[in-house]
C-alpha positions as CSV (number, residue, x, y, z in Angstrom):
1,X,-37.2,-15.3,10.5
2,X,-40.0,-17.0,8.9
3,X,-40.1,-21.0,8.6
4,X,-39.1,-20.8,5.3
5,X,-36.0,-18.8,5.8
6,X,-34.6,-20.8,8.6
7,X,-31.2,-21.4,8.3
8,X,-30.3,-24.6,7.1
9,X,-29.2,-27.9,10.1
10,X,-26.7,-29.5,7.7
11,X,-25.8,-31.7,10.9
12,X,-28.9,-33.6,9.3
13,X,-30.8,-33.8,5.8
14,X,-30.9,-30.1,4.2
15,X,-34.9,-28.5,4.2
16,X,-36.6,-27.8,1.0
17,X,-34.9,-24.4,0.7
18,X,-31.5,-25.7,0.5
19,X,-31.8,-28.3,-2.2
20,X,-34.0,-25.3,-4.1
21,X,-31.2,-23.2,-3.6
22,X,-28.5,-25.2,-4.2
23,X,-29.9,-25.9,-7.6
24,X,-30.6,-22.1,-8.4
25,X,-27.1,-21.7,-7.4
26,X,-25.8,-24.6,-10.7
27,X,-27.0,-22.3,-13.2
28,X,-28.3,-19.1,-14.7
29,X,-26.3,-17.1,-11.8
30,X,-27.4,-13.6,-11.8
31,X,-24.7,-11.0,-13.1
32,X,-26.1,-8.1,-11.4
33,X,-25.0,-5.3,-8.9
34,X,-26.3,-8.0,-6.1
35,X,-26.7,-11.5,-7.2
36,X,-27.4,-13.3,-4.0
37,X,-30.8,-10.7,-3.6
38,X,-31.6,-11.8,-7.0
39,X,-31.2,-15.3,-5.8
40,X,-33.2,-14.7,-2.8
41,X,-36.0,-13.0,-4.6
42,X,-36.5,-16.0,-7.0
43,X,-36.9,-18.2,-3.8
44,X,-38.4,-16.1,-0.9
45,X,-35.5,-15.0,0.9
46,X,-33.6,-12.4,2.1
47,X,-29.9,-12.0,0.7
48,X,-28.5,-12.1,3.8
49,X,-30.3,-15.7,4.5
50,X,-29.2,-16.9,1.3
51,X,-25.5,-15.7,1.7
52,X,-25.8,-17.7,5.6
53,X,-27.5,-20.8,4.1
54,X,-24.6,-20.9,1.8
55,X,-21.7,-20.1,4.2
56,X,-23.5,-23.0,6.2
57,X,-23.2,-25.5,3.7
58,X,-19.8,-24.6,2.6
59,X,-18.8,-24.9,6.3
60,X,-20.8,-28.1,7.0
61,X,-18.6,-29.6,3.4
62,X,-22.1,-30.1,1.7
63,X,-20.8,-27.7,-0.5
64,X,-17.1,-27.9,-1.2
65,X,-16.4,-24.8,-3.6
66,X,-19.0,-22.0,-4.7
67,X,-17.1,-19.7,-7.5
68,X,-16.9,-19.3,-10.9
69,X,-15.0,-21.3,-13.0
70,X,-12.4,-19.4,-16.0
71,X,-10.7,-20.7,-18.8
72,X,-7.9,-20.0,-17.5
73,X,-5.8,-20.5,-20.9
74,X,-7.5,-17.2,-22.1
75,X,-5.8,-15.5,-19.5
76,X,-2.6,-16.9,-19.6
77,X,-2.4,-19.5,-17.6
78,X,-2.7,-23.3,-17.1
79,X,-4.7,-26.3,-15.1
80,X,-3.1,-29.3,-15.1
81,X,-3.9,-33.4,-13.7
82,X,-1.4,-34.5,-12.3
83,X,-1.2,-38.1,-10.0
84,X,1.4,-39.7,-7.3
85,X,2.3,-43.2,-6.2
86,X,2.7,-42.6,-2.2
87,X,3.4,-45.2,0.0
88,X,0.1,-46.1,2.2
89,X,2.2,-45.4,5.3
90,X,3.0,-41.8,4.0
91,X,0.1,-40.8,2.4
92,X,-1.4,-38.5,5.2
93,X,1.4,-37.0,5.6
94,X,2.2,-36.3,2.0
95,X,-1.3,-35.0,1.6
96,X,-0.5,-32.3,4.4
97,X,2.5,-31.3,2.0
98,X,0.9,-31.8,-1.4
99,X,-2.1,-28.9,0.2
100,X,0.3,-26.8,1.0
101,X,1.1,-25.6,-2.3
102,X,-1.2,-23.0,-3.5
103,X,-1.9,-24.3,-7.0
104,X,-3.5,-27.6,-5.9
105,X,-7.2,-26.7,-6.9
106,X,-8.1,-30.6,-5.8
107,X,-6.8,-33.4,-4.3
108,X,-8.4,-37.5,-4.6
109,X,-7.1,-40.5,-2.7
110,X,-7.9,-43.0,-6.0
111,X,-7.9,-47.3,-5.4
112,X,-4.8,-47.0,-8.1
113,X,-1.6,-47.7,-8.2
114,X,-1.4,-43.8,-9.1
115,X,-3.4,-42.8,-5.2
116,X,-3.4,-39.3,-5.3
117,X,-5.0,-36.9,-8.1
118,X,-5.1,-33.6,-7.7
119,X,-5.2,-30.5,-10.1
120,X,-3.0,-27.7,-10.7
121,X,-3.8,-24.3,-11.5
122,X,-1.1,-21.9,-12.0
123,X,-0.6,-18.5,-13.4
124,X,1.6,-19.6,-16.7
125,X,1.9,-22.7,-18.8
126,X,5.6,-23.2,-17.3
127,X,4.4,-23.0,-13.6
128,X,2.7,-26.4,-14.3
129,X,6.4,-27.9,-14.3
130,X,7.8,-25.5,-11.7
131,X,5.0,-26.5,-9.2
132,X,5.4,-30.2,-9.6
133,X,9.3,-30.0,-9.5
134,X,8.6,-28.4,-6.0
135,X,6.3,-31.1,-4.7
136,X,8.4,-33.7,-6.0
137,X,11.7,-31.4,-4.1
138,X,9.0,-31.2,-0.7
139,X,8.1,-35.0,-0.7
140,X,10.9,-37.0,-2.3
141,X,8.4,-38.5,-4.6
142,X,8.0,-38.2,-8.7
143,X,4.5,-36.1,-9.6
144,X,3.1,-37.3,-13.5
145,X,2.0,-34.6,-15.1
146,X,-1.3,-35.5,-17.8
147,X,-1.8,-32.2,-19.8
148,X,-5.3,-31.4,-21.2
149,X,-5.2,-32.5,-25.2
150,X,-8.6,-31.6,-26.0
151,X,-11.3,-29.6,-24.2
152,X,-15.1,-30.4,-24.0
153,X,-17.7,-29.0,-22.6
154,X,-19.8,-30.7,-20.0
155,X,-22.8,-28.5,-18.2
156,X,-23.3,-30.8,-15.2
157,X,-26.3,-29.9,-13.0
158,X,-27.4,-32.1,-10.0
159,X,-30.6,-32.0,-8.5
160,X,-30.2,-31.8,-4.8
């Protein structure tokens, strides 16, 4: 393995090649029968180093997801933000619960009377309800439920 390909020490800062990677990766994704040797070929690597550089930073939490992201509604189904009040002395513990549940994409501790956020993603609009019913039935406490009104479009790209 060359220098260059090395893979990445996320115990410390990430090399060149990860921050070049990790902004290939925010944009412009090849749709191809192998994306991640397209990927590799626009920065000098082999696929399989780029496929361990990025299992490495999703393990190390320098990355936290790597997919695609739907709108869902075209295919039926429904994200949702939703927020809970939990007691400080509970709040690891309802975390634990709350993570449980499949269709909590994300989870926030918030400085907010409302301390936890967290999104839900479920298969049909009416799952939205059904979910939060059962969190509320799992941890004794009320989930609010803040529906999407409007949509916008926000292409986000950070320069690692």
């Amino acid at each position: 393995m060359s220098a260059r390909s090395r893979p990445a020490d996320v115990s410390g800062a990430l090399d060149d090649t990860d921050r070049a990677l990790i902004n290939v990766l925010q944009g412009d994704f090849p749709l191809s029968r192998h994306p991640f040797a397209d990927v590799g070929a626009r920065l000098g690597l082999e696929e399989a180093d780029v496929l361990a550089r990025l299992r490495r930073l999703l393990d190390a939490r320098v990355l936290t997801r790597f997919g695609p992201m739907f709108q869902i509604e075209r295919i039926g189904g429904a994200f949702c933000l939703a927020a809970m009040r939990i007691p400080e002395e509970r709040f690891g513990q309802v975390a634990e619960r709350v993570n449980e549940f499949a269709e909590v994409a994300h989870n926030y501790r918030r400085d907010h009377a409302l301390n936890m956020w967290f999104v839900l993603a479920t298969e049909r609009p009416e799952g939205v309800a059904d979910c939060a019913r059962r969190i509320e039935a799992a941890t004794g406490l009320p989930v609010f439920l803040f529906p999407k009104e409007r949509e916008y479009f926000v292409e986000m790209k950070l320069e690692a």
